[in-house]
C-alpha positions as CSV (number, residue, x, y, z in Angstrom):
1,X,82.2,105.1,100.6
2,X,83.6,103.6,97.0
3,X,83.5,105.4,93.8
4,X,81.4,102.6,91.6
5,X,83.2,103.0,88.6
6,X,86.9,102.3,90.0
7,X,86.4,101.1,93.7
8,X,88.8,103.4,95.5
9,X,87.4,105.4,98.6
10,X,86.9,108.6,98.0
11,X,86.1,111.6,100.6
12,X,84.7,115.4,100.5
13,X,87.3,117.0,98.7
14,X,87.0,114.6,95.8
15,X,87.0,115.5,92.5
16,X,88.4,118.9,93.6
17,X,92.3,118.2,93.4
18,X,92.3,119.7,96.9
19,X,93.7,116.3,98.2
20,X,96.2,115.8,96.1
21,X,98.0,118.9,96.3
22,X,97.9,118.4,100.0
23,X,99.0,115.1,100.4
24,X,102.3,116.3,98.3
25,X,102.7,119.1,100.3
26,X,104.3,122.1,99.3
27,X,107.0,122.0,96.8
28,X,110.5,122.8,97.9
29,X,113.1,124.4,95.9
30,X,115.7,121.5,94.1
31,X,118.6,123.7,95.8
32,X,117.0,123.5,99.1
33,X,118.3,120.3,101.6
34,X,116.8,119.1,104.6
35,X,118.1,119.7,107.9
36,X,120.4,117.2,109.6
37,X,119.0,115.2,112.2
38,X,120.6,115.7,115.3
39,X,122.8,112.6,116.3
40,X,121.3,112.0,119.9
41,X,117.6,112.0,118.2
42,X,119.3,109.6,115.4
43,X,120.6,107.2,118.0
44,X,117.2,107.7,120.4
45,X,114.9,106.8,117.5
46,X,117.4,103.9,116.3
47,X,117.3,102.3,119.9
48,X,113.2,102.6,119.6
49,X,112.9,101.3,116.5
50,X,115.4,98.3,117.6
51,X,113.6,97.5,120.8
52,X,110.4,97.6,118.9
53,X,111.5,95.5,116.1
54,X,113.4,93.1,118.9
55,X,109.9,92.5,120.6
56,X,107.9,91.4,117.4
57,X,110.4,89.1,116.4
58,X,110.7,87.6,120.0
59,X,106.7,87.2,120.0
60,X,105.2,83.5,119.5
61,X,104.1,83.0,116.1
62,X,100.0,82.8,116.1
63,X,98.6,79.7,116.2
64,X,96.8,80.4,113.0
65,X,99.8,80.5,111.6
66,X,101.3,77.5,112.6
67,X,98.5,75.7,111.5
68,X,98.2,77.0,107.7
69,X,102.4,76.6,107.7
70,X,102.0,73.0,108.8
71,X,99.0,72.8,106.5
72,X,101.4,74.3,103.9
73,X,104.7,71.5,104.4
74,X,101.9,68.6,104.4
75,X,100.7,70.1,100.7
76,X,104.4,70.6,99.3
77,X,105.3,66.6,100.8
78,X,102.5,65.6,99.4
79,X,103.3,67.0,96.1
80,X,106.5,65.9,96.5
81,X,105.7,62.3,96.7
82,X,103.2,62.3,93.7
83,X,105.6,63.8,91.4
């Protein structure tokens, strides 16, 4: 559902401030620090996020795409040559 007035989705616990407090989460102390991360988790979730990362790049472009970028180069040519 959308709230008329500004558009933004809005859910049961609207209105009540409930939401936001829990989306912050509690407040910590300033002196407080996080935890570190252990190093063989650090490394485990950088390989991951590499391998992940390495297989979108290697993925074909969509031919969607390569239609509106060629659509795109004949525009800017164009343009180009009118100027």
């Amino acid at each position: 559902m959308k709230d008329d007035k500004s558009g933004a989705a809005f859910g049961p616990a609207s209105g009540s401030g409930q939401a936001d407090s829990a989306a912050k989460g509690p407040a910590a102390p300033a002196e407080e620090a996080e935890a570190p991360i252990d190093p063989r988790l650090d490394q485990l979730i950088g390989a991951n996020l590499k391998a992940h990362y390495d297989d979108i790049l290697s993925a074909p472009l969509p031919d969607r795409f390569v239609v509106l970028l060629a659509e795109l180069a004949a525009k800017e040519s164009q343009a180009r040559g009118s100027s």
